[in-house]
N, C-alpha and C positions, 0 to 999 in steps of 0.2 A: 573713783576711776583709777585703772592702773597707772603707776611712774613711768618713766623710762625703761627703769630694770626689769618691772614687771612684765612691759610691753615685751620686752627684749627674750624673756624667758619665756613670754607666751608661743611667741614667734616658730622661740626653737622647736618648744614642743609639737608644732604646728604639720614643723618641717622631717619630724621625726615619724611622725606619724602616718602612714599609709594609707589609700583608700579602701583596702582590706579590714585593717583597723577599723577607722570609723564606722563600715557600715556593720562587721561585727559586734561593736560595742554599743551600737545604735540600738540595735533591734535584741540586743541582751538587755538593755535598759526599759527600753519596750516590755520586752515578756517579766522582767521584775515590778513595773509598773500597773501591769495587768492585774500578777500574783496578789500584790502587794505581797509580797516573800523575799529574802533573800533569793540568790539569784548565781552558783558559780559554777562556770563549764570548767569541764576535765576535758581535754583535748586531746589524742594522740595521734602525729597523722603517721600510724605504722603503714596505712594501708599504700599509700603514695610513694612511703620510707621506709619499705619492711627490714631493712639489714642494719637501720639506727639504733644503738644499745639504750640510745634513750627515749627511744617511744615507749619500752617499757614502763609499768609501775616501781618505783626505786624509793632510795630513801629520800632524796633531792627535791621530791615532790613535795616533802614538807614542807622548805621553804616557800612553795607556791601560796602553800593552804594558806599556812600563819601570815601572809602578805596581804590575800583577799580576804581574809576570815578579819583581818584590823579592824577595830572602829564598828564593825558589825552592828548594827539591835538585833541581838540573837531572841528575843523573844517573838522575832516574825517568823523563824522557823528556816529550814532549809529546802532548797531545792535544786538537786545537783544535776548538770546536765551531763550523761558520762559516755564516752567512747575512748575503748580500749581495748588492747590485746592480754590485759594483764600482764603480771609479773611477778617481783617480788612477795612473799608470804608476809617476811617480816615487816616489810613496808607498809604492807596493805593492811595488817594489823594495827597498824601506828597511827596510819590515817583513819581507818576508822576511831577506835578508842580517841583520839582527836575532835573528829569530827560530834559523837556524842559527848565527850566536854562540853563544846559550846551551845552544841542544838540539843541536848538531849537524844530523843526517838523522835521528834518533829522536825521527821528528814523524808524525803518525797525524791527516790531518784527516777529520772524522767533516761531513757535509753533511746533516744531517735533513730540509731543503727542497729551500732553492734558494745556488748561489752561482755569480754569473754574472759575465760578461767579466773582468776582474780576480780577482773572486772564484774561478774558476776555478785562474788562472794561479796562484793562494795556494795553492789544493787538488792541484796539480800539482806544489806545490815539497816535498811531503810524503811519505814514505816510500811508502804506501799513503792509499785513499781508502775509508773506511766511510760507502754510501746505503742508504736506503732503496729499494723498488719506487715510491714516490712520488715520490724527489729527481733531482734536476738539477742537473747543470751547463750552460755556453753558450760560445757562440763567444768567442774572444780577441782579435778584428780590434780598430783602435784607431777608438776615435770622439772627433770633434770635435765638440761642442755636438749631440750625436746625429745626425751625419751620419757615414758610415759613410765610413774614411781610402782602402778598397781599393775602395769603390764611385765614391769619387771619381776615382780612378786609371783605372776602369773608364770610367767619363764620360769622362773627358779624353782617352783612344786611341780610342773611337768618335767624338767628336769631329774626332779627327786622319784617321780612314778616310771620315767621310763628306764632311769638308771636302775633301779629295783626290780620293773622286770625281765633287763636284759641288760648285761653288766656291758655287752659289744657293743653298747650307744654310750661309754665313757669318753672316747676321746673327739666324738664328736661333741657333746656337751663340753669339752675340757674345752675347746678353742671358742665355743660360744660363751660362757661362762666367764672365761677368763679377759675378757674387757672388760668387766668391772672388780673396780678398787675391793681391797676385803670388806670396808664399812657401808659397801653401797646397799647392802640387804636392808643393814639395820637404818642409814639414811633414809633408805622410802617406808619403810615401815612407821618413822616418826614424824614424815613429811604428810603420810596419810593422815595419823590419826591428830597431827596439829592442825590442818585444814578443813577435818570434820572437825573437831571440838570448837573452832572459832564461826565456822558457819551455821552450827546448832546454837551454840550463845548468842549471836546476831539475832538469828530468827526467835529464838524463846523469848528475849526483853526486849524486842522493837516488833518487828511484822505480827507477830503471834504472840503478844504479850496478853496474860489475863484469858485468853482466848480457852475456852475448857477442853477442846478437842486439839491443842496444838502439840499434841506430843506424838500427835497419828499425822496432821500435817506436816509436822517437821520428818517425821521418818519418812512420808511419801514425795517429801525436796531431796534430801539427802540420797533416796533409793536412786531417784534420775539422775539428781546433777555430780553428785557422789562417785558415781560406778563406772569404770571402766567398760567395765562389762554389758554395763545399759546402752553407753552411747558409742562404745567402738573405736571412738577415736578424740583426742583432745580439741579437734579443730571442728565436732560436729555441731551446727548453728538449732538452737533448741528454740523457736516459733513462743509468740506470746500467748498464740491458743494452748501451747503445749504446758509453757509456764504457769498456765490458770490451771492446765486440767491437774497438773501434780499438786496444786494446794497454794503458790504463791498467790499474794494481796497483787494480781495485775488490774490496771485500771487502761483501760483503749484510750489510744490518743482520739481513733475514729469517733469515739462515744460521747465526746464533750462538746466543748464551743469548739466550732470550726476555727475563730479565730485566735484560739488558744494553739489548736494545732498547727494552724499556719503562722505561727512565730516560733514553735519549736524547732520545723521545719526550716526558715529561712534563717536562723541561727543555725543552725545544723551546714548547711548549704555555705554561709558566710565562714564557715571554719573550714571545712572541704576547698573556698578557694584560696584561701591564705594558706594552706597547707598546699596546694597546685601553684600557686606564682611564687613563692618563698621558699627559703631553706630552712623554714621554723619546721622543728618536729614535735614540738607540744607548747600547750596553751592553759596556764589556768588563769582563770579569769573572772573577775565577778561582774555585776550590773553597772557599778560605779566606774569600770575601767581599767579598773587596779589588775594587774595582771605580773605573771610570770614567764617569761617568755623563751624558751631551748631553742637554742639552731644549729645546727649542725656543720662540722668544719668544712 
């Protein structure tokens, strides 16, 4: 039985602890016990917090990972729960490569909402992908300060066609043109072709590994989620019907145990009100509790 001290410290944590908390981490313990799998939410509540620089994906989040990832039995595998607006490139690079460290490709990211550009490329780096009929993922194109890297690219060749066939459209391009720095051409050119080359690596040795025809599904992910030009805009929400018909490993929440989907769900829901009654703006967290926890000042 606990000491005094024990008792004392149990107390604190007791009183530290919210009823957002608890029933959060109840029913994350819950769905890891169902699994039997590991078990850790990615949380951002951008959508509550859209102008927090830390709902992003950043580098910060690593401390999350390495906090819940401790102590792990990584040979139960992983199962990530993710919503996000994405962010960071470099980041989201690191936590992947991270995240197969420890799991390998026996990664299962489950997407209850939304997880977008970044967000995406994470949901991509994982064996298979479990949505809902509600959830989404989104385009992968890079953005700079939410200008979009391949729209820019797009600008700058209509710029070069219509300067060439009519020299009097110079100094309207001069003033469109000239808000970007001189390296901004060659920025999104390297921004592009480093976020396909890590989203094709993902899909070749994890979702599509060994797979004979994976070199025809990974160009018909790439075509979609890739193109500016396919989806129009960075904030377009791409349907899990959609993400099956381009060739992604989707697996339906609908399609399984009902009671699998109703703990992704009410985990899902448990995050949504901790993010509505708090100033948390992200959450990592695993089955056991261990979590990481942002607020905003």
């Amino acid at each position: 039985m606990p000491n005094w001290n024990e008792v004392l410290i149990e107390l604190k944590k007791e009183a530290e602890e919210s009823p957002t908390d608890r029933i959060r981490r109840k029913y994350l313990k819950r769905l890891s016990k169902k699994t039997k799998r590991n078990t850790i939410a990615y949380y951002s509540g951008w959508l509550q917090k859209p102008n927090q620089p830390s709902v992003a994906v950043n580098d910060s989040d690593m401390n999350g990972f390495m906090t819940v990832i401790h102590q792990m039995d990584k040979s139960k595998g992983l199962d990530l729960l993710l919503h996000t607006p994405g962010g960071d490139l470099a980041a989201t690079e690191s936590i992947v490569e991270y995240l197969r460290k420890m799991f390998g490709t026996d990664i299962r990211v489950i997407v209850p909402h939304l997880a977008m550009s970044a967000g995406t490329m994470i949901a991509c780096s994982g064996k298979e992908i479990l949505m809902g009929k509600h959830s989404n993922l989104g385009p992968i194109d890079p953005q700079f300060r939410g200008i979009s890297a391949e729209g820019v690219l797009e600008e700058f060749e209509r710029a070069k066609r219509e300067v060439k066939a009519d020299q009097s459209t110079i100094p309207v391009w001069q003033v469109i043109l000239s808000k970007y720095h001189p390296t901004f051409i060659g920025d999104c050119e390297k921004a592009i072709r480093w976020s396909k080359e890590l989203a094709k690596k993902w899909l070749e040795t994890g979702m599509f590994q060994g797979q004979a025809d994976a070199q025809n599904k990974i160009d018909s992910v790439m075509k979609m989620l890739a193109s500016h030009q396919e989806t129009s805009s960075h904030a377009r929400h791409i349907s899990a019907e959609k993400c099956k018909e381009i060739g992604l490993n989707v697996k339906m929440l609908e399609d399984g145990d009902k009671g699998f989907q109703d703990l992704i769900l009410t985990v899902h829901h448990a995050f949504f009100h901790t993010f509505a009654s708090s100033n948390v703006t992200k959450i990592i967290e695993n089955h056991n509790g261990r979590a990481m926890v942002i607020y905003h000042a």
